[in-house]
C-alpha positions as CSV (number, residue, x, y, z in Angstrom):
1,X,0.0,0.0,0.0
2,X,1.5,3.5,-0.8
3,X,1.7,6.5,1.2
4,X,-1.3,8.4,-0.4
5,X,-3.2,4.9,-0.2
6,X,-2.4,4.9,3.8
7,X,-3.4,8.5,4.1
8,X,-6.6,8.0,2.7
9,X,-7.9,5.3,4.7
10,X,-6.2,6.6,7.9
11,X,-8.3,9.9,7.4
12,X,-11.5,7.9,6.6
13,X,-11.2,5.8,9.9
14,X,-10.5,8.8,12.0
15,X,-13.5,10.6,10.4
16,X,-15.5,7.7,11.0
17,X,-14.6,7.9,15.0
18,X,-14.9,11.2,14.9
19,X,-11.2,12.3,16.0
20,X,-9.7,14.4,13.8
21,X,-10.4,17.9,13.0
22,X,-9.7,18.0,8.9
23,X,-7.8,21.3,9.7
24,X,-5.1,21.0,6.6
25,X,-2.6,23.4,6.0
26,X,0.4,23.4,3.9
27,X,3.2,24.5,5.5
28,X,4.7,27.8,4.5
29,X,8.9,27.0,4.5
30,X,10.9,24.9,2.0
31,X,8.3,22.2,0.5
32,X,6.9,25.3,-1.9
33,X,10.2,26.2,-2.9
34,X,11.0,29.7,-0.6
35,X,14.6,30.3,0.9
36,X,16.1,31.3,3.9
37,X,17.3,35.0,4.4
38,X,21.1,33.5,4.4
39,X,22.9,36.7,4.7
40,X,24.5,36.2,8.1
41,X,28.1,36.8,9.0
42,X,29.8,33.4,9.4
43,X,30.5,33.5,13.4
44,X,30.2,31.0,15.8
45,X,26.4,31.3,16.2
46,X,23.8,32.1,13.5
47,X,20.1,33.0,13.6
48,X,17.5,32.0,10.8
49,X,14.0,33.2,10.9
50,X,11.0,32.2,9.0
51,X,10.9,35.2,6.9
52,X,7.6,34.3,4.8
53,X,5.2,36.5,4.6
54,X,3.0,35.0,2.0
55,X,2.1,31.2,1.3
56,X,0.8,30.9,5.0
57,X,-1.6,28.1,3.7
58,X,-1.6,26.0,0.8
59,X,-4.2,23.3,0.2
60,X,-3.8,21.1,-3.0
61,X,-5.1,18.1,-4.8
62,X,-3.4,16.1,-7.4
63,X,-4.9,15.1,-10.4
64,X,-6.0,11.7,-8.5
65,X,-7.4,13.2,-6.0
66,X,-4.9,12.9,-2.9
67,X,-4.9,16.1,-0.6
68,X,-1.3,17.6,-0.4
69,X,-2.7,18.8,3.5
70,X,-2.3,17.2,7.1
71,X,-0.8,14.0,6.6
72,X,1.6,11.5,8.8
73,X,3.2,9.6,6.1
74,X,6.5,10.4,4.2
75,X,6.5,8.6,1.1
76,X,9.3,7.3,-0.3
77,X,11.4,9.9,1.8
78,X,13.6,8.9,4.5
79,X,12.1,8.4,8.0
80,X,12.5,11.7,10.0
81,X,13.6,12.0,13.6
82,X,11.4,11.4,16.1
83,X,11.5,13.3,19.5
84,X,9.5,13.4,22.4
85,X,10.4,15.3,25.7
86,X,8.8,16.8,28.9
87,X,9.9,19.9,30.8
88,X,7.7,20.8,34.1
89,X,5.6,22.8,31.9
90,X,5.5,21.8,28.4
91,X,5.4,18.5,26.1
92,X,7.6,18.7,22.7
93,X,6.7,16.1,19.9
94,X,9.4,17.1,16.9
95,X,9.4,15.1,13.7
96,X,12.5,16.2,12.1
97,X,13.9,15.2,8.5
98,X,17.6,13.7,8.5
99,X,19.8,16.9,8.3
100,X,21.6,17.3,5.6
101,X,24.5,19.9,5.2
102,X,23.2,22.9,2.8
103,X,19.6,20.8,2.9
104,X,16.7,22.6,4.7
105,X,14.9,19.7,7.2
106,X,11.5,21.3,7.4
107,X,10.4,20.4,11.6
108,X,7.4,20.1,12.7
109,X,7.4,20.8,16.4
110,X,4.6,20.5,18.4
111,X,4.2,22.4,21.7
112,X,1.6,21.4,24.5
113,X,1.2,23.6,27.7
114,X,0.9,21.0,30.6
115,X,-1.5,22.7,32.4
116,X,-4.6,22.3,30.3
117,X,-3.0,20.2,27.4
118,X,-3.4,22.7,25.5
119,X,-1.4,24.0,22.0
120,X,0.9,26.8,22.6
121,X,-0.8,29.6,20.2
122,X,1.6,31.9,20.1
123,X,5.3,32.2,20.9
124,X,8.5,31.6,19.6
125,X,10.7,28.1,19.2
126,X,14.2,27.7,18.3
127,X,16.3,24.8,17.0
128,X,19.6,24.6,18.6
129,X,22.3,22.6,16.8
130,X,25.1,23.2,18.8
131,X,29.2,21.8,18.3
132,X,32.0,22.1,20.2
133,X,33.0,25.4,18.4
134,X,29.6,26.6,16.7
135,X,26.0,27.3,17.2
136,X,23.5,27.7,15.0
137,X,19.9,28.5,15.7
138,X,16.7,27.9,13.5
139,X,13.6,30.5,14.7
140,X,10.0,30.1,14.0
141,X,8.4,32.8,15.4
142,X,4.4,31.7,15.0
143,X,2.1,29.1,15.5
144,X,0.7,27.6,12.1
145,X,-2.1,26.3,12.8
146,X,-2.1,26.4,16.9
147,X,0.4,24.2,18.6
148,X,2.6,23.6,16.0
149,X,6.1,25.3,14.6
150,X,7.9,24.9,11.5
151,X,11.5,25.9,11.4
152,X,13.6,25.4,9.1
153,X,17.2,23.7,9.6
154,X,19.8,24.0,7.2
155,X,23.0,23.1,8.7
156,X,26.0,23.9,7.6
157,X,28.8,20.8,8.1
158,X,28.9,17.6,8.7
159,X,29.3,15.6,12.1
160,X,27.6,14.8,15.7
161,X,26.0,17.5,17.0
162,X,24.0,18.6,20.3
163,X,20.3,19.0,19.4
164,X,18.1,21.3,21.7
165,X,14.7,23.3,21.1
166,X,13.7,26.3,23.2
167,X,10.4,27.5,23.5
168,X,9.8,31.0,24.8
169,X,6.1,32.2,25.8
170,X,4.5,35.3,28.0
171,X,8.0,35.8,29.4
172,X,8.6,32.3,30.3
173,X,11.1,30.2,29.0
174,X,12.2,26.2,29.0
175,X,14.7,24.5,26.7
176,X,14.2,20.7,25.9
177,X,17.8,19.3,26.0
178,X,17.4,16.3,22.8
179,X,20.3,14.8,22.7
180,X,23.1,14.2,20.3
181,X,22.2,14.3,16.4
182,X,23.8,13.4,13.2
183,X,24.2,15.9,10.3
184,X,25.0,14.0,7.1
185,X,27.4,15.2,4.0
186,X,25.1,13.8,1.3
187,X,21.2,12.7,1.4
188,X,22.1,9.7,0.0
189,X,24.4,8.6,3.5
190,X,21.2,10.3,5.3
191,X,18.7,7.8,3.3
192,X,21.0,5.5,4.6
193,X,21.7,5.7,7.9
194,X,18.0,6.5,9.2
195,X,15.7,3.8,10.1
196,X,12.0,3.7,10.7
197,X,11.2,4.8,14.2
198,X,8.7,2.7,16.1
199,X,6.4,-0.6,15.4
200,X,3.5,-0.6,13.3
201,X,1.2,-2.2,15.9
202,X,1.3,1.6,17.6
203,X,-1.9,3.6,18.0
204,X,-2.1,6.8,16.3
205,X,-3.5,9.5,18.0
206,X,-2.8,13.1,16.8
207,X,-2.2,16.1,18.6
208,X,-4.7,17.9,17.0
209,X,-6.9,15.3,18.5
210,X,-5.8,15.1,21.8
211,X,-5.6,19.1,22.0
212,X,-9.5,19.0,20.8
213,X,-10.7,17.3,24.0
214,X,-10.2,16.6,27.5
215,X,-6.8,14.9,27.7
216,X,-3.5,14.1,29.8
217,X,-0.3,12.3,30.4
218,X,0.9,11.1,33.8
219,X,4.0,9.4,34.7
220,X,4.0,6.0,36.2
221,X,5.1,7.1,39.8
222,X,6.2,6.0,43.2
223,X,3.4,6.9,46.2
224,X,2.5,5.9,49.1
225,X,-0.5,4.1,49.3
226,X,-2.6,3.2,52.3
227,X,-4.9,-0.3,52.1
228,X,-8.7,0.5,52.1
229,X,-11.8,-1.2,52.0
230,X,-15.1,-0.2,50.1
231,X,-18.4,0.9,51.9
232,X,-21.3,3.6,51.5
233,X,-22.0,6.5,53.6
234,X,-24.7,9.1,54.0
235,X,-24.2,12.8,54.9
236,X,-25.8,13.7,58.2
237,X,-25.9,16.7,60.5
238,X,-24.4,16.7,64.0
239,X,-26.9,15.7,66.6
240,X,-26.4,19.2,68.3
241,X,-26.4,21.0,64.9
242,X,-30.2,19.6,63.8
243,X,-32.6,20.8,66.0
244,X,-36.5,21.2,66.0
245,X,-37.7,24.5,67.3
246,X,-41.5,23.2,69.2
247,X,-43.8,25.1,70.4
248,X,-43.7,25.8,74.2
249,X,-47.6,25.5,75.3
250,X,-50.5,25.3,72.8
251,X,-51.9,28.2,70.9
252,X,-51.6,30.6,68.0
253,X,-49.0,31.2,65.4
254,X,-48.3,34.9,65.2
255,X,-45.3,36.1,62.3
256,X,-45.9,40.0,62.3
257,X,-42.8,40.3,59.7
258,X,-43.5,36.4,58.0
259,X,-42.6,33.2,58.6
260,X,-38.5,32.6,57.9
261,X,-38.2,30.5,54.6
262,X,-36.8,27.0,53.8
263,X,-33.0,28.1,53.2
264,X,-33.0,31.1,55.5
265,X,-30.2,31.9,57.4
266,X,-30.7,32.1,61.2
267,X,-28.6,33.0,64.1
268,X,-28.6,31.9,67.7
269,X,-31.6,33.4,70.0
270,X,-33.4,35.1,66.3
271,X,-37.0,35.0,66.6
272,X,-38.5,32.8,64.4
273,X,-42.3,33.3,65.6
274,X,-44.4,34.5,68.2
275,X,-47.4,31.8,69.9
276,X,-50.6,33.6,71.7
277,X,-51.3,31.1,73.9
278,X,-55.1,29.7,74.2
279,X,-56.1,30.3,77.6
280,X,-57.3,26.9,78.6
281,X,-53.6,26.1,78.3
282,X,-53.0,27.8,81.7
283,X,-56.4,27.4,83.0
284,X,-60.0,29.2,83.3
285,X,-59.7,32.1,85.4
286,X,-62.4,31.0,87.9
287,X,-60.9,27.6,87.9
288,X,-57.7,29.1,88.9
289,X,-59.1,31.6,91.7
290,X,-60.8,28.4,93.2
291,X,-57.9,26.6,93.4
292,X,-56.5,29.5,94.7
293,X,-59.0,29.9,97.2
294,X,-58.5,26.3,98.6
295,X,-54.8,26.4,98.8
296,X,-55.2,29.6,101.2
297,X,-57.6,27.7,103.3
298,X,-55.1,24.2,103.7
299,X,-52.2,26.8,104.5
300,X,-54.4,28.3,107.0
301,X,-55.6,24.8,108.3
302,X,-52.1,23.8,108.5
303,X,-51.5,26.8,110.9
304,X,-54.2,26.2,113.1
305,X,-52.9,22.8,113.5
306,X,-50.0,23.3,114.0
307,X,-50.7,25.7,117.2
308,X,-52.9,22.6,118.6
309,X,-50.4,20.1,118.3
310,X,-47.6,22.8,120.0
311,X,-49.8,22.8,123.3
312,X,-50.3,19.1,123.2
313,X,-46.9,18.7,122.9
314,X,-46.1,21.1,125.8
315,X,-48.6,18.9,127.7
316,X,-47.2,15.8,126.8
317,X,-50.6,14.6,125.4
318,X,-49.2,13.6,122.3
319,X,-46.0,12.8,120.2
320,X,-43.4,15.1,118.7
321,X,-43.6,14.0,115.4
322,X,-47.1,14.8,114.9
323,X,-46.1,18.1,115.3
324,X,-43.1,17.7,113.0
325,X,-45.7,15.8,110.1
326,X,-47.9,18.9,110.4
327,X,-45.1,21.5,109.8
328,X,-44.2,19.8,106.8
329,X,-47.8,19.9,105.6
330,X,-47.6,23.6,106.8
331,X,-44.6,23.9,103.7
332,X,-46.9,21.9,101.0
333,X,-49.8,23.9,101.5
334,X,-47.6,27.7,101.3
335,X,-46.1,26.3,98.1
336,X,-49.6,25.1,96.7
337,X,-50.9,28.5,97.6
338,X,-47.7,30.3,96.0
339,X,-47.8,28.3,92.6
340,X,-52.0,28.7,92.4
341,X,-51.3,32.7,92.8
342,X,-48.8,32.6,90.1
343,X,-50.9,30.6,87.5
344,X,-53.5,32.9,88.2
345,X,-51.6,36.3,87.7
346,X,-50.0,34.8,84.6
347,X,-53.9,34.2,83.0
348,X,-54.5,37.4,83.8
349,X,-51.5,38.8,82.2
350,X,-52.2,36.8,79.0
351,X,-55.8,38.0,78.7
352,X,-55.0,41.9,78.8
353,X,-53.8,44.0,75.6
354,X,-51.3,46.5,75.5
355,X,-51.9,50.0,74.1
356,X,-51.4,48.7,70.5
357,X,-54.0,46.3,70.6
358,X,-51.7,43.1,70.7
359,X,-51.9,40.1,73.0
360,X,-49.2,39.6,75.1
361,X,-47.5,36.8,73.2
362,X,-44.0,34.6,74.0
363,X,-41.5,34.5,71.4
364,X,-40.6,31.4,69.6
365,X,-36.3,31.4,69.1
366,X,-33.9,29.8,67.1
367,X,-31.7,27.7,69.4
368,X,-28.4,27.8,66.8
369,X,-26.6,29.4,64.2
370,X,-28.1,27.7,61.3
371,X,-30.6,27.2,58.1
372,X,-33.8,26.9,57.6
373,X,-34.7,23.3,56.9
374,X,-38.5,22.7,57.5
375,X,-41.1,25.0,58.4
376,X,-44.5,23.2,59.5
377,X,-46.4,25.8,60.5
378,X,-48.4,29.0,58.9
379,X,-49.4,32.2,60.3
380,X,-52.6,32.1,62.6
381,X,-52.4,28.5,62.8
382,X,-53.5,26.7,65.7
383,X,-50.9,24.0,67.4
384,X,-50.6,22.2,70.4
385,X,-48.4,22.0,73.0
386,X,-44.8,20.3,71.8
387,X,-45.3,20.5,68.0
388,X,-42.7,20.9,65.9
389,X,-42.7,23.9,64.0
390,X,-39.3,24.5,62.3
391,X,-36.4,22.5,61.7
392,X,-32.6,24.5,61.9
393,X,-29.6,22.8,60.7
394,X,-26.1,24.2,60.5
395,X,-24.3,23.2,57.3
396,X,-20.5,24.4,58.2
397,X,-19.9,21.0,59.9
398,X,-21.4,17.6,58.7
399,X,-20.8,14.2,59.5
400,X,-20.4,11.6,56.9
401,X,-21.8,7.8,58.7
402,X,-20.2,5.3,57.0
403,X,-22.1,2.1,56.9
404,X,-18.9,-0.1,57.8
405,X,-19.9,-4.2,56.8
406,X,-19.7,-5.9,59.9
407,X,-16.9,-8.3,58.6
408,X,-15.0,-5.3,58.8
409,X,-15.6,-4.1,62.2
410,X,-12.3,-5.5,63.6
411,X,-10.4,-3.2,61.1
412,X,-11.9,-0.3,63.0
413,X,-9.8,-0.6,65.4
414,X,-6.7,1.2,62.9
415,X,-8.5,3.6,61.5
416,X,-5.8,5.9,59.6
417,X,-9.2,8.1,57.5
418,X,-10.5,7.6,54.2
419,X,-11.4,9.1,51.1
420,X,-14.6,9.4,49.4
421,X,-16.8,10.8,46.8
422,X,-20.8,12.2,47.2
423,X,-23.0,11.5,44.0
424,X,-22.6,14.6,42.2
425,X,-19.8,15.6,42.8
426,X,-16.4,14.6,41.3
427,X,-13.6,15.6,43.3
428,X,-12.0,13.1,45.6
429,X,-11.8,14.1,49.4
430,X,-10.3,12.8,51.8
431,X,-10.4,12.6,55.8
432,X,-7.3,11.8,58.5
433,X,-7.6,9.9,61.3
434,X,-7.8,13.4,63.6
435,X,-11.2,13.4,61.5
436,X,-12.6,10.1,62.9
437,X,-15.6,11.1,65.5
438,X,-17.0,8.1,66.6
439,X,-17.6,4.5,66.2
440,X,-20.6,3.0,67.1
441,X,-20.8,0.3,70.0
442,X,-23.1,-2.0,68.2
443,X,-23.9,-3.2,64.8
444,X,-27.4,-2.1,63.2
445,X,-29.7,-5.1,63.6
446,X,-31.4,-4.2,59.9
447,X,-28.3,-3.3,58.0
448,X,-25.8,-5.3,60.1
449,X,-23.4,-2.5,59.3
450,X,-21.3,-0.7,61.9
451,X,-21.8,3.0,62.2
452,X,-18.5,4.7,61.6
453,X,-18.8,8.9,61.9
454,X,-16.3,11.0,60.2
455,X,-16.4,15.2,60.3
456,X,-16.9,17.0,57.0
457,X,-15.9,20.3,56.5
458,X,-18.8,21.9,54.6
459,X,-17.8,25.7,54.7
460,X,-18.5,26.0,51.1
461,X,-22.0,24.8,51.6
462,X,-21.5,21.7,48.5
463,X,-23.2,18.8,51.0
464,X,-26.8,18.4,52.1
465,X,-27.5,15.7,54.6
466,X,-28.9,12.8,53.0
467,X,-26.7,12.7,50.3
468,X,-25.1,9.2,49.5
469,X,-21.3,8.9,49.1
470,X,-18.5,5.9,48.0
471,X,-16.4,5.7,50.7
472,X,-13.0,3.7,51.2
473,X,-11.7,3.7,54.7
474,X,-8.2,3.2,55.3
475,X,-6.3,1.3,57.2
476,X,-2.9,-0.2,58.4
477,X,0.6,1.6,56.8
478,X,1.1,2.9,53.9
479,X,4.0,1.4,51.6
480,X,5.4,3.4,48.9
481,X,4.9,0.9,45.4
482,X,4.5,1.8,41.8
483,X,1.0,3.7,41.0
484,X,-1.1,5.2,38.1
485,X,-3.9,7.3,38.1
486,X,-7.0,5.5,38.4
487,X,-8.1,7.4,35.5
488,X,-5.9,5.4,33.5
489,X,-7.2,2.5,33.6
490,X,-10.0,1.4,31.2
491,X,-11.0,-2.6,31.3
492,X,-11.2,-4.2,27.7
493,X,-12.4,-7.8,28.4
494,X,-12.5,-7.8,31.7
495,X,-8.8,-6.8,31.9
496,X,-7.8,-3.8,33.6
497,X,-5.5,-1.7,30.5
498,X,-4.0,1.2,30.2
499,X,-2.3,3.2,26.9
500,X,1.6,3.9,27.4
501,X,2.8,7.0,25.1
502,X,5.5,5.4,22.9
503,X,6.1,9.1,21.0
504,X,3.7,12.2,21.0
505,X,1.1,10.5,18.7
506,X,1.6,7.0,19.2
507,X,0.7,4.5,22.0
508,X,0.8,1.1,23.4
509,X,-2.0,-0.9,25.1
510,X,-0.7,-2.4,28.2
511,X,-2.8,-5.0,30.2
512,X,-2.0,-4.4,34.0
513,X,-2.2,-5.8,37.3
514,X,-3.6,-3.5,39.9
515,X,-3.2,-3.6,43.4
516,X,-5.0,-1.4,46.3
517,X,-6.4,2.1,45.1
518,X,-5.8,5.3,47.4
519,X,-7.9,8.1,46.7
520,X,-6.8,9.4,42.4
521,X,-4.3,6.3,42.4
522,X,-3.6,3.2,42.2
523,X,-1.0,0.6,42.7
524,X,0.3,-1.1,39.9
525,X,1.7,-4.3,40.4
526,X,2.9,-5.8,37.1
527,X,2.8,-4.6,33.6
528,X,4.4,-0.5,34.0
529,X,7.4,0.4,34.6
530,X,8.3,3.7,36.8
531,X,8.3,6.4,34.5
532,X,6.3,5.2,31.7
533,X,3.4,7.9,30.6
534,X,0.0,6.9,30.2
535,X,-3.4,8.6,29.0
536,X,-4.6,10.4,32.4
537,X,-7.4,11.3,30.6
538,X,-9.3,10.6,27.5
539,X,-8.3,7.1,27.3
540,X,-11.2,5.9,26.0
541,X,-11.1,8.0,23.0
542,X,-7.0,6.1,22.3
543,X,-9.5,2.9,22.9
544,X,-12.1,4.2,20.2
545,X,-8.9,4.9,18.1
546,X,-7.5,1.9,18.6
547,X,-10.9,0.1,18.0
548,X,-10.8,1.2,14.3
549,X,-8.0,-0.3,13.2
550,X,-6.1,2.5,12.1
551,X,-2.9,1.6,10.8
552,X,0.7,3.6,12.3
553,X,2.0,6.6,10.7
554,X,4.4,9.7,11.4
555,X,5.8,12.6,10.8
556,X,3.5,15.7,8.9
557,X,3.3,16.7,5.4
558,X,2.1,19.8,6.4
């Protein structure tokens, strides 16, 4: 199959997955014929800059139809150089022709911001060939299309040189050290010498693609990870933080400025409502001036029975403690008589009005800083005695109950926190063991779980209680082992893979092992080696790639 033959099926099957953005543009340096501005002084270092200011984008068809646009297959050319290298802030993929001296090697150097994977858009990249007694540099000063910058190289004699590409942006600057390089007399030694980079089983994914979507690279890495087991939680409040505001005695609902709303916020001792209370609630006023009445007369009974049994006593015609009993009852009846006169004034209280016209009513208060979660009254409504009116809750602080399986309460007793995600929400958090509140003493007869109570900090206001969340709690020491990020991994078959970056736009299926998972990673126990990237993100669009058979190509015909 030729090169144009490959092209065209390669861009059908990524159409077909819908992958690659048919953005084609020809590239603007040597391929159309224009020169470099050679008039430099021959010193020991020498600039060249993309001096065209016309040609920007070429699109082209041959007479059979083949588009002369974004390709990844050379020909019948010589295989270019392939490069790939990370600094702490940007990804370079150069494809680079064999350099020839007096030849212009046309790069294509692709430059991803780490943060984001996103292209670099504008800025300006330079090709370092350096020797032991020379330097020259190779400037392209703009982006064409996004992401991607085409010096040209044209080097000047033969021999083994030091290859390095600096990329300057928004006043920041990194250099990607390459390595050593080759610069050949003739093309034909070039031709030669170079040999195809790569294996043809590879998965070709552009970076035009993976710029177009959610996507990352992360390094196989060394952590330490914690064991865990799995179990479900449920966001509650603190029992001191939910609280239902009743109503003190029975009677009517009064809100001169309205009733708070669900979500309100309240504060500590706010008043919520007013009650009028119904007068049978205390007690009829003749009711309570009878009982009044008869409470006077015991006292005054007790008294005069008291004075008897003192001059009995003093006779010795009966026993002291008679006279002690009726002391006592002496007491009971004063309090009787004390609490009947209170009840009494307080009826009488309740049944005047004020100047305004208003019932002497008793406020109804908020007994924490809080929100509004119920409200189970109306205004003017008539409740009893004890019913519950509002519902305050304060958010700041939560608990999360985990539902631990009881044939994993003995690992309770090494708690070291966990980490966990509410439905909803994506991030990962994660609690210490300073976070642990409580274990329960005894496993839920219904559930035959084992209530384990962790404190949530909820100052952002994200959680409700009631919400469900996956939790892992962790336990025993952590051990520092291999990991991946648990994004990574995708399962074809059953089979827990992942996609190693062989070059920028190629990549490898790997079937892993896995061992325990802590929080965004997770252990990898055969199959990776330390330092291998993998897809972070987007993996299962390399799968979808992978899926259509695509076959392996390189290097850009831009």
């Amino acid at each position: 199959m030729n090169a144009d033959s490959r092209r065209r099926k390669r861009l059908v099957l990524l159409t077909f997955v819908g992958l690659l953005a048919l953005a084609c543009h020809e590239h603007e340096h040597g391929q159309l014929g224009h020169g470099h501005d050679e008039s430099h002084a021959h010193g020991d270092k020498h600039e060249h800059g993309d001096k065209h200011e016309h040609g920007d984008k070429h699109e082209r068809s041959d007479e059979h139809g083949n588009e002369h646009g974004h390709g990844h297959g050379h020909g019948d050319g010589p295989e270019p150089l392939v490069f790939t290298h990370f600094t702490a802030k940007t990804e370079l993929f150069m494809e680079l022709p064999p350099l020839v001296v007096g030849e212009s090697s046309t790069a294509a150097a692709h430059v991803t911001l780490l943060d984001g994977f996103a292209p670099l858009a504008a800025g300006k990249l330079t090709v370092i060939v350096r020797g032991t007694a020379s330097e020259d540099r190779f400037v392209a000063t703009r982006a064409q299309p996004a992401g991607i910058f085409r010096p040209d190289v044209r080097p000047r004699a033969p021999g083994t040189y030091t290859l390095a590409v600096e990329v300057a942006w928004s006043g920041q600057r990194v250099v990607h050290q390459l390595g050593k390089v080759t610069v050949f007399a003739r093309a034909a030694d070039a031709a030669g010498a170079v040999s195809a980079t790569g294996d043809d089983s590879a998965i070709t994914f552009l970076k035009e693609q993976q710029w177009k979507m959610e996507f990352a690279l992360a390094p196989v890495a060394v952590r330490a990870i914690r064991p865990s087991f799995a179990a479900y939680g449920t966001i509650v409040a603190r029992p001191e933080a939910d609280v239902h505001v009743s109503a003190p005695v029975a009677g009517r609902i009064l809100a001169p400025d309205g009733l708070p709303q669900l979500g309100d916020k309240v504060v500590r001792g706010q008043v919520l409502a007013r009650i009028l209370p119904q007068l049978s609630d205390v007690g009829d006023l003749a009711v309570l001036q009878t009982a009044l009445t008869r409470a006077a007369i015991s006292r005054r009974k007790a008294t005069h029975e008291i004075a008897r049994l003192t001059k009995l006593v003093r006779d010795g015609a009966t026993a002291r403690h008679e006279l002690t009993d009726a002391r006592f009852a002496l007491q009971q009846a004063a309090a009787a008589e004390t609490a009947a006169r209170a009840r009494l004034r307080q009826a009488r209280q309740l049944g005047r009005t004020d100047r305004d016209g208003d019932a002497h009513s008793m406020p109804i208060r908020s007994p924490i800083d809080g929100q509004v979660a119920q409200v189970n009254t109306s205004t003017s409504e008539l409740v009893r005695s004890g019913s519950h009116l509002f519902r305050v809750v304060d958010l700041a602080r939560l608990w999360l109950k985990v539902h631990v399986p009881e044939t994993r309460a003995a690992a309770l007793r090494d708690v070291a926190g966990a980490w966990f995600t509410v439905q909803g929400f994506d991030p990962i958090l994660r609690a210490t063991a300073a976070d642990v509140v409580a274990t329960a003493a005894v496993i839920d007869e219904k559930t035959r779980t084992l209530p384990l109570f962790i404190a949530v900090d909820n100052s952002a206001r994200r959680f409700r209680p009631g919400m469900f969340a996956d939790v892992h709690v962790a336990t025993g020491r952590a051990r520092r082992v291999p990991t991946v990020a648990a994004s990574a991994v995708v399962h074809e078959a059953g089979l827990p893979t992942v996609y190693v970056q062989v070059h920028g736009e190629a990549f490898e299926r790997k079937t892993v092992r896995l061992g325990n998972r802590d929080g965004a990673h997770i252990e990898v126990l055969a199959g990776l080696a330390t330092g291998e990237r993998v897809v972070s993100k987007g993996a299962w669009a390399v799968r979808l790639a992978a899926a259509a058979g695509q076959p392996r190509g390189h290097g850009h015909a831009h």
